[in-house]
C-alpha positions as CSV (number, residue, x, y, z in Angstrom):
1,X,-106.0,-151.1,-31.2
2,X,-105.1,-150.4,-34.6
3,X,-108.1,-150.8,-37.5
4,X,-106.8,-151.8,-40.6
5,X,-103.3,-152.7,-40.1
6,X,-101.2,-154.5,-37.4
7,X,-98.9,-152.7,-34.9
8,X,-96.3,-154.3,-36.1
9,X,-97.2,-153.7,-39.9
10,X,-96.0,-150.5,-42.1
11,X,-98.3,-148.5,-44.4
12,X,-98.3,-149.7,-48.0
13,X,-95.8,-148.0,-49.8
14,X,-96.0,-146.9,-53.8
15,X,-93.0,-145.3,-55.8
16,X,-93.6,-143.6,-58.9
17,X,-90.1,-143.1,-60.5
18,X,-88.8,-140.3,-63.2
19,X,-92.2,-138.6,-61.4
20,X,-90.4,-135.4,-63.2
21,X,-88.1,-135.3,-66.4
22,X,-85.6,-132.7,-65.4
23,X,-83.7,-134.0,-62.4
24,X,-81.2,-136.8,-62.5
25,X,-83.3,-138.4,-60.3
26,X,-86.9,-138.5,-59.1
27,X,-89.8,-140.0,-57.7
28,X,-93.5,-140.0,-55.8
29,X,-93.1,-141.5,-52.7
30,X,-96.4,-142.7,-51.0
31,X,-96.8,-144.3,-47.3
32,X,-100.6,-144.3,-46.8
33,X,-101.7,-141.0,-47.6
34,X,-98.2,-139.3,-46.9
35,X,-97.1,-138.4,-50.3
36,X,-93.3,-136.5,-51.4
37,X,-92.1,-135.5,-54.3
38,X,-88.4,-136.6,-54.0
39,X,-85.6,-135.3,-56.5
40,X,-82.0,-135.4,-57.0
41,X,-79.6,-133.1,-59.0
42,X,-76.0,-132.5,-59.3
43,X,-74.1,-129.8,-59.8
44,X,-70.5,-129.5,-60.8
45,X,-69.7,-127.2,-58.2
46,X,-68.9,-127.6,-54.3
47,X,-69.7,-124.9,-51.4
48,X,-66.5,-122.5,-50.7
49,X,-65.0,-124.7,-47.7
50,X,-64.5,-127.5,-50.4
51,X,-62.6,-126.2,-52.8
52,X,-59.9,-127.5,-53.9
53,X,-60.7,-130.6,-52.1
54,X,-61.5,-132.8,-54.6
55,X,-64.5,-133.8,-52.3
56,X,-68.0,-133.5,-53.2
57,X,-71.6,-132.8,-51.2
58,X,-75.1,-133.4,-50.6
59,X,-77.0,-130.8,-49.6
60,X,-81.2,-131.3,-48.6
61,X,-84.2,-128.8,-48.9
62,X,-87.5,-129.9,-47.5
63,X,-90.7,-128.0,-47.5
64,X,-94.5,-128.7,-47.4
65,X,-97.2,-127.5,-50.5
66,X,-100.0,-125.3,-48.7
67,X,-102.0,-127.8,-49.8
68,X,-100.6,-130.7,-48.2
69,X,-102.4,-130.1,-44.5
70,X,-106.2,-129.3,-44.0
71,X,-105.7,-125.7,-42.9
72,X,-103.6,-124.6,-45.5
73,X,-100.1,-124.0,-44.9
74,X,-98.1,-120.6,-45.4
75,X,-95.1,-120.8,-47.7
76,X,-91.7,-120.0,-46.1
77,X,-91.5,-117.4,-48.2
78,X,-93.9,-115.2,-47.6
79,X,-92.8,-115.6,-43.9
80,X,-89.8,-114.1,-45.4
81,X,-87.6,-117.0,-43.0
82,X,-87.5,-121.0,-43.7
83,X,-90.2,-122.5,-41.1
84,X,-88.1,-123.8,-37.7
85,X,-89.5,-127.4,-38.4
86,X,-88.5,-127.5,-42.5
87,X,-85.1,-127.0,-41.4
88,X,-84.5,-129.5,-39.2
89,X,-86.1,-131.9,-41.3
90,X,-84.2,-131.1,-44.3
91,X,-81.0,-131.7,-42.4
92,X,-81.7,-135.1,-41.1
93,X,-82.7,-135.7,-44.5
94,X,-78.8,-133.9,-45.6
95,X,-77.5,-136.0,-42.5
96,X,-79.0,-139.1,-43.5
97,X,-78.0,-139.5,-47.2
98,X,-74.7,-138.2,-46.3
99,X,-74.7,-141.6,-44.2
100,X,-74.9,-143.8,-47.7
101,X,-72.2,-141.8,-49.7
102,X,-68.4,-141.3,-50.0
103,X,-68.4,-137.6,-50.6
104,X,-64.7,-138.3,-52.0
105,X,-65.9,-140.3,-55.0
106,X,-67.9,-137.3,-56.0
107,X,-65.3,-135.4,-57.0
108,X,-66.2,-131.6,-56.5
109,X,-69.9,-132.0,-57.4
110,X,-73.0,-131.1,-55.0
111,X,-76.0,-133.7,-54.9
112,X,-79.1,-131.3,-54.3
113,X,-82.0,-133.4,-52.6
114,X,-85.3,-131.8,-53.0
115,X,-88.5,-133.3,-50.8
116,X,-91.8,-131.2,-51.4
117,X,-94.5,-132.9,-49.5
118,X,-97.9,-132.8,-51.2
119,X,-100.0,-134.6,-48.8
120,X,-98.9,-134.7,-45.2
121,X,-100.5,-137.6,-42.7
122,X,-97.8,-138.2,-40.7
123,X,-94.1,-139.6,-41.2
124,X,-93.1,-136.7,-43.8
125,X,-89.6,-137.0,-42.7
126,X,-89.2,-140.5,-42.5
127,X,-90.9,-141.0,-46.2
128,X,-88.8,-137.9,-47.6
129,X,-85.6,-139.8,-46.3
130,X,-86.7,-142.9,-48.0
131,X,-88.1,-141.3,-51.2
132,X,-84.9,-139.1,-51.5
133,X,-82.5,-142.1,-51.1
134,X,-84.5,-143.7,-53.9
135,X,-83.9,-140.3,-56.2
136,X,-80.5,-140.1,-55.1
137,X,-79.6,-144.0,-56.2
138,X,-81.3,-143.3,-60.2
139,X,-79.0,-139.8,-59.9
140,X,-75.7,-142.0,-59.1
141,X,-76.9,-145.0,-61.6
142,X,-77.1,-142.7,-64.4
143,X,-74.0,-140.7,-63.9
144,X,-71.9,-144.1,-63.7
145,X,-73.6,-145.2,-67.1
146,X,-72.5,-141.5,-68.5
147,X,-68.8,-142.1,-67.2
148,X,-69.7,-138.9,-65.4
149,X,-68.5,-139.9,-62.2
150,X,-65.6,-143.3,-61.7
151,X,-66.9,-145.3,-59.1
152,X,-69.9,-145.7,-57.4
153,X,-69.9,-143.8,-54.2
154,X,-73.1,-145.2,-52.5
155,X,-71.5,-147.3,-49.9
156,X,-74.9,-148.5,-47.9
157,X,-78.5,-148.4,-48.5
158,X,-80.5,-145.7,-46.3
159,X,-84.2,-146.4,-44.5
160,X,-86.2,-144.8,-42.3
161,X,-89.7,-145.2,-40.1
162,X,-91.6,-143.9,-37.0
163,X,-92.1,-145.5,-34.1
164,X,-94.2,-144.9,-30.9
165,X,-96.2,-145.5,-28.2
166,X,-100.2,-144.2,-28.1
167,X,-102.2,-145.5,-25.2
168,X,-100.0,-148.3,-24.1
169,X,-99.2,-149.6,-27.4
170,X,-95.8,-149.4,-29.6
171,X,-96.8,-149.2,-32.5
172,X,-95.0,-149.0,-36.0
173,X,-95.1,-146.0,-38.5
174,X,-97.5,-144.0,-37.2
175,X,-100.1,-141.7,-39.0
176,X,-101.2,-138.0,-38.0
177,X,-104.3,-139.3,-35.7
178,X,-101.6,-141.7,-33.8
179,X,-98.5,-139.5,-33.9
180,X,-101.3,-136.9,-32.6
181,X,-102.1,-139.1,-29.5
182,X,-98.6,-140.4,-29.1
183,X,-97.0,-140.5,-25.7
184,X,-93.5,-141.1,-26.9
185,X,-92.5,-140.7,-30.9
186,X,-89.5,-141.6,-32.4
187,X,-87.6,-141.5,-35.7
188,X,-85.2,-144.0,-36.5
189,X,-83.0,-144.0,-39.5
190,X,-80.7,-147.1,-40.0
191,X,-78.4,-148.5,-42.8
192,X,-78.3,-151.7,-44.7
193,X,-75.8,-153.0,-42.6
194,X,-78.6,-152.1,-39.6
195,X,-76.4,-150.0,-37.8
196,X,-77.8,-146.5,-36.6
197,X,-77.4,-143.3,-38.6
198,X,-80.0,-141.1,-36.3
199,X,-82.8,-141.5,-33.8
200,X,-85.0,-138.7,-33.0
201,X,-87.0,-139.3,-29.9
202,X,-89.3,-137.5,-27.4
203,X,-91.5,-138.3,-24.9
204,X,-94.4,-135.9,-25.4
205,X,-96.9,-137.5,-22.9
206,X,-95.9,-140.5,-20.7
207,X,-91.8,-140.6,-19.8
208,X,-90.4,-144.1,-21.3
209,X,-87.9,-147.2,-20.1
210,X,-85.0,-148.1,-21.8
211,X,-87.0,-151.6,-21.8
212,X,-89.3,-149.4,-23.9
213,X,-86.4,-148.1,-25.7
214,X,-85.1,-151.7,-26.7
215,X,-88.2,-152.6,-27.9
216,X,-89.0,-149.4,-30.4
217,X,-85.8,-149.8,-32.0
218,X,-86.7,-153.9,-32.2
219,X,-90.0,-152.4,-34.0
220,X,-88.1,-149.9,-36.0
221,X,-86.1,-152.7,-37.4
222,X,-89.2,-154.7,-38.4
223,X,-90.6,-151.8,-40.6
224,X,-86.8,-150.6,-41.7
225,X,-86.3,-154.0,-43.3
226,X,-89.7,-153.7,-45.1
227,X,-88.8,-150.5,-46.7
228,X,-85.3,-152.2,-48.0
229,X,-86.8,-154.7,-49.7
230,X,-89.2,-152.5,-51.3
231,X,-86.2,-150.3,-52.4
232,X,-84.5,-153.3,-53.9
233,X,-87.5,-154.0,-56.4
234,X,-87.1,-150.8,-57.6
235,X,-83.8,-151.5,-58.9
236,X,-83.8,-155.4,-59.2
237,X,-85.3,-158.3,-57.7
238,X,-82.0,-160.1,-56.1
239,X,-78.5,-158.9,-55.8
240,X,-77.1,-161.4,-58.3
241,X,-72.6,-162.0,-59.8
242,X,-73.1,-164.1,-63.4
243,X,-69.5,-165.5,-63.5
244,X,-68.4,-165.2,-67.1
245,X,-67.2,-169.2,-66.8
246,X,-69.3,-173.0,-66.7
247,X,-65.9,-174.3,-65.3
248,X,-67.4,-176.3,-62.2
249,X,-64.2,-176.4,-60.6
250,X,-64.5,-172.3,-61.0
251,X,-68.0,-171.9,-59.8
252,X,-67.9,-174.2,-57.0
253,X,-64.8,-172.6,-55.5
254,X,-66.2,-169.1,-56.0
255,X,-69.7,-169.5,-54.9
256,X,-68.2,-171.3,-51.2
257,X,-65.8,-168.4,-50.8
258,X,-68.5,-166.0,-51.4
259,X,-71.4,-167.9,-49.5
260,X,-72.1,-165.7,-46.5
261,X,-72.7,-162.7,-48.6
262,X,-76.3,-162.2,-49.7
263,X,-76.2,-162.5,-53.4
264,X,-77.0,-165.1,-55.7
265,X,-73.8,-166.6,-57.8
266,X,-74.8,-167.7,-61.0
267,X,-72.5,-169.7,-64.0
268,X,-73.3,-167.6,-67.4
269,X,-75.3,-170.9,-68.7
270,X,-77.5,-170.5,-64.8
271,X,-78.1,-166.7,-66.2
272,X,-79.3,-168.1,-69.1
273,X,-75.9,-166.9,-71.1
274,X,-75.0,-169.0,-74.1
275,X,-73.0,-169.0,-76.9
276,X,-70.4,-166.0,-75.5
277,X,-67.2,-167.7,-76.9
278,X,-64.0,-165.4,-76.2
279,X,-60.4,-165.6,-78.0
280,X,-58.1,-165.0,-75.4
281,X,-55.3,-163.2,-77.3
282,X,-54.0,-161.2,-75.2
283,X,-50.5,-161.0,-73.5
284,X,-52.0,-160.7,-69.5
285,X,-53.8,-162.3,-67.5
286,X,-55.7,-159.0,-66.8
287,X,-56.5,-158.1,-70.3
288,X,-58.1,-161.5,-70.7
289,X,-60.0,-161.3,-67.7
290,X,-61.2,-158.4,-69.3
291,X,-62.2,-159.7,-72.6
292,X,-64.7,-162.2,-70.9
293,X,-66.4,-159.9,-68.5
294,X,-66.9,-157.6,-71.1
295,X,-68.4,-160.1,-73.4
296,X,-71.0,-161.5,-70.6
297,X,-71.7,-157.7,-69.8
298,X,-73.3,-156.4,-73.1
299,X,-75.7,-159.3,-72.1
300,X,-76.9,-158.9,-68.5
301,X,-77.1,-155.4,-66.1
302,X,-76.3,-157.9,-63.3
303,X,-72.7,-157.8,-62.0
304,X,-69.9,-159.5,-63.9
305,X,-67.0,-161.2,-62.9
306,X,-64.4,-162.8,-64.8
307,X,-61.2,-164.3,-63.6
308,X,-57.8,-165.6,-65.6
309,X,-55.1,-167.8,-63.9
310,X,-52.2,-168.5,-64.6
311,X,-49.0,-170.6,-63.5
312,X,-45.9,-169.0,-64.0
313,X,-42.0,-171.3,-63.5
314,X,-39.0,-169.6,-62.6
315,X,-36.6,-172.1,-64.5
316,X,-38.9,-171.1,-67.9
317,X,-38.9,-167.9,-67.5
318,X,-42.2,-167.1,-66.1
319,X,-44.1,-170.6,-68.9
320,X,-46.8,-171.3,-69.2
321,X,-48.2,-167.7,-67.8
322,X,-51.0,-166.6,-69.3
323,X,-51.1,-169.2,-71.6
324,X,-51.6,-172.0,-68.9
325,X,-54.7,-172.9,-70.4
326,X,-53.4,-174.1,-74.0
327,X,-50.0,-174.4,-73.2
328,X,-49.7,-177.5,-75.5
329,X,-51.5,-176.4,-78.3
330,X,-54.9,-177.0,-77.0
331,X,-57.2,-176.5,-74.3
332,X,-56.0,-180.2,-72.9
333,X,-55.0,-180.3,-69.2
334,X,-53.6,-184.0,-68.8
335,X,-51.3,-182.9,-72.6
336,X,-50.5,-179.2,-70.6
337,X,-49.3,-181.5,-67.7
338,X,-47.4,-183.4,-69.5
339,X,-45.1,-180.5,-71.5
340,X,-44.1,-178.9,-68.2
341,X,-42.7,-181.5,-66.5
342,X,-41.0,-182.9,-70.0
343,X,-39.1,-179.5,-69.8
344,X,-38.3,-179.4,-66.3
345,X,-37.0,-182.8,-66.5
346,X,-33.6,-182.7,-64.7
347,X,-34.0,-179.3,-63.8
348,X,-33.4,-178.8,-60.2
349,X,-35.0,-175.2,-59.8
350,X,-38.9,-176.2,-59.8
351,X,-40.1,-173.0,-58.1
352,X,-43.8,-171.4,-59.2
353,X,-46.5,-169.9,-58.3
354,X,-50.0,-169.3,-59.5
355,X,-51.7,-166.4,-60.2
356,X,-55.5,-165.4,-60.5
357,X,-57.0,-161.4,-61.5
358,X,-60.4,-161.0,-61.3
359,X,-62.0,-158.4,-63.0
360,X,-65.6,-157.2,-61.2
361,X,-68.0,-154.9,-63.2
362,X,-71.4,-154.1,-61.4
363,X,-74.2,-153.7,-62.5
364,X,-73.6,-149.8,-62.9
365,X,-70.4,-150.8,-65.0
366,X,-68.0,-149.9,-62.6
367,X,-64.7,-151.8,-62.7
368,X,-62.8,-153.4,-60.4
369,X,-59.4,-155.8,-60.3
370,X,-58.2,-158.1,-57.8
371,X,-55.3,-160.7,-57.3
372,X,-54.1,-163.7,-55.4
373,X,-50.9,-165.2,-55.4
374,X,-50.3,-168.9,-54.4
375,X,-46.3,-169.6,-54.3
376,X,-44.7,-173.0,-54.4
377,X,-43.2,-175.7,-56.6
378,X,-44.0,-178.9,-59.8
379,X,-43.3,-181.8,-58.7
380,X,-41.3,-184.5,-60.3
381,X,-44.7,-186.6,-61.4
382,X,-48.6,-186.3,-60.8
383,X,-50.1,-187.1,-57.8
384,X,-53.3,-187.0,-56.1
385,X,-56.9,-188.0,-58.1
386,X,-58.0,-184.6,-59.0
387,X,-57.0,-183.7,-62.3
388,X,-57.9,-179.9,-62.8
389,X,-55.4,-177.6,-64.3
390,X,-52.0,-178.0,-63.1
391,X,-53.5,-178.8,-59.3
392,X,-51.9,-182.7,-59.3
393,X,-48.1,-181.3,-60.3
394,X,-48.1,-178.3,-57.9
395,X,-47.1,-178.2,-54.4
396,X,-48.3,-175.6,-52.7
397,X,-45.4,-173.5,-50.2
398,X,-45.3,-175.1,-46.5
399,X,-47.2,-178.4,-47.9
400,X,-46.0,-181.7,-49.4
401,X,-48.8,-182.6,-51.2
402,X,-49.6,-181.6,-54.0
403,X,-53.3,-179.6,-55.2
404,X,-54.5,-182.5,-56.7
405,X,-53.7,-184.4,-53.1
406,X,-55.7,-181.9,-51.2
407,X,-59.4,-182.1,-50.4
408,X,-61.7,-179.1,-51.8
409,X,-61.7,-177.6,-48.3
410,X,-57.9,-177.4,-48.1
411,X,-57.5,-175.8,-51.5
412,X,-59.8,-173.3,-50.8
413,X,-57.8,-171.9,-47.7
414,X,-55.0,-171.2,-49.3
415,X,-56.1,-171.3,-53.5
416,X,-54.2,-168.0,-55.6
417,X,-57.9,-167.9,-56.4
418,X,-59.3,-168.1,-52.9
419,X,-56.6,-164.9,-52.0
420,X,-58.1,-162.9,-54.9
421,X,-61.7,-163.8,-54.0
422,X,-61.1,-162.9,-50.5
423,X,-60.0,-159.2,-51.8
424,X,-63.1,-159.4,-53.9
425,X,-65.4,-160.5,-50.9
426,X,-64.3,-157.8,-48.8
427,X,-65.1,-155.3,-51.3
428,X,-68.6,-156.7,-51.9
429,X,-69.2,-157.1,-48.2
430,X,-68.9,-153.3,-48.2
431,X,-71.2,-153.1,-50.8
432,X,-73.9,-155.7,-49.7
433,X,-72.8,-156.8,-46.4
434,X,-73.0,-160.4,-44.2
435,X,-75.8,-162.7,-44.1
């Protein structure tokens, strides 16, 4: 039975980070009294068999101060050969990270990952993995913010832990006096999305059950979901999208299409965002978009998104398009209404159809565009009791009622902006994943 902390309970866990000044990325990982220096740097050059690829790599080199153990430990090199353990650490460590990045979005670049441990006490490994995920997330951040590299190639968060049984117990992230004892230790890395990048498992005393199995990896989720949560304080509290708009219509729609991904949706008055006024004077819907989310960015390093919308009529020759919003002179919906169907007025081809862009920065300021596309036709007169926009004089393709007929829930099935939120939501399910 465990002392001071629960079976089911990880070590306490401190990051120091920019521990050194020269790498893109660094930081003091501590788990108890396991401590790692953990740093990331990038080159602008790729090994031989990727030349030419336009593909990066990561690459991992792991070692342990002579200091770090009681009896002090010999450097590799005056073994004159890496030690047999360092190197299989250091490439489930390569292995690992590899796991949480699109090489391609590299470019040809190399990510070196550096984990010196400086006070060992078991779970080196699984706090260099964590540590150097940590490093390797400040290197990316900083070379988006340079323009270094396009896009953000981190495509899942990476976490690690040990898990075992000593004397009959399972226990969770084990020190050196219980890994010691341990009839059966395991390493389990996982990804945000909990899938399984790599366990490493042995049964040193006592042979296990896959009953046993089950439950280590139950265990190892426990502590894995700790140590994600502690990585997102590092870089900010909650995953959070300001929407550059206080249009409740807008923020309504958005936040139910996005509801079962786990970020908070904010309005910019919710983020605390006033007084960001934009003139909309540009000639697409997509250089508007633009305009906003680039005015609520230079106030937040949350996520931004900003969407324009338009309604575009055949028989006009694509009016009121992007200037839907003040087609009659001012930003009146009931007066916009009105001058549309005055000039379709005995015109017999009513065809239209709306269409929304959104432009998505993150928070590294990394852009994005996405579109939907609802086709259909105006009606003859308003009907229906909801009075946004053009909704009550456009009838959606297949239907014969209008938008303004329809309930919220109908809208949003088949909404121009419900199509380009749904490209929007697959993206950031990539990026955060499902509830």
């Amino acid at each position: 039975m465990r002392k001071n902390r629960k079976e089911n309970e990880i070590r306490e866990i401190e990051v120091q980070i920019d521990y050194t000044p020269n790498p893109n990325g660094s930081v003091l990982i501590e788990c108890g009294n396991t401590k790692v220096i953990c740093t990331a740097m990038i080159e602008d050059k790729v090994p031989f068999f990727l030349k030419g690829t336009n593909s990066g790599w990561l690459s991992c080199e792991y070692s342990m101060l002579p200091s770090s153990t009681k009896n002090r430990k010999v450097r590799d090199i005056s073994k004159g050969k890496i030690d047999g353990r360092s190197q299989e650490i250091q490439r489930l460590i390569g292995r690992s990270l590899r796991a949480a990045i699109n090489l391609k979005l590299l470019g040809e670049r190399t990510i070196w990952i550096d984990c010196d441990v400086i006070s060992a006490d078991g779970g080196t490994r699984t706090a260099s993995i964590n540590g150097a995920f940590i490093a390797l997330k400040l290197a990316v951040e900083r070379e988006l913010k340079a323009n270094k590299i396009e896009k953000n190639p981190i495509i899942n968060d990476i976490a690690a832990i040990s898990v075992g049984i000593v004397k009959g117990e399972k226990l969770l992230d084990l020190d050196f006096s219980e890994d010691f004892m341990a009839d059966v230790d395991l390493n389990v890395v996982m990804n945000s999305k909990k899938e399984i990048v790599e366990i490493q498992g042995t049964a040193e005393g006592k042979l296990y059950s896959r009953k046993d199995l089950n439950e280590l990896l139950d265990l190892a989720e426990v502590g894995i979901e700790e140590i994600f949560k502690s990585q997102k304080k590092i870089f900010q509290t909650e995953d959070i999208i300001i929407l550059s708009t206080d249009n409740k219509h807008k923020v309504d729609e958005i936040k139910e299409i996005l509801s079962d991904i786990p970020l908070k949706v904010l309005s910019k008055s919710q983020a605390g965002i006033f007084g960001v006024e934009v003139d909309e004077n540009l000639d697409t819907l997509e250089g508007n978009a633009r305009l906003k989310v680039l005015a609520i960015k230079e106030r937040t390093d949350f996520g931004v998104l900003a969407d324009d919308t338009g309604l575009f009529v055949e028989a006009l020759k694509g009016e009121p398009g992007v200037h839907s919003a003040r087609y009659a002179g001012e930003h009146d919906d009931k007066k916009n209404r009105e001058l549309l169907l005055e000039k379709l007025d005995r015109v017999n081809n009513r065809s239209a159809y709306f269409k929304t862009v959104i432009v998505y920065i993150d928070e590294f300021g990394v852009e994005n565009i996405f579109e939907g596309i609802c086709d259909g036709e105006i009606s003859k007169e308003e009907r229906g009791d909801k009075s946004f926009g053009y909704d009550c004089i456009f009838i959606p393709k297949g239907y014969d009622k209008t938008f303004g007929e329809m309930s919220f829930e109908e809208k949003n099935k088949i909404s121009h902006r419900k199509r380009a939120v749904d490209k929007l939501k697959e993206f950031l399910i990539n990026k955060y994943g499902n509830n």
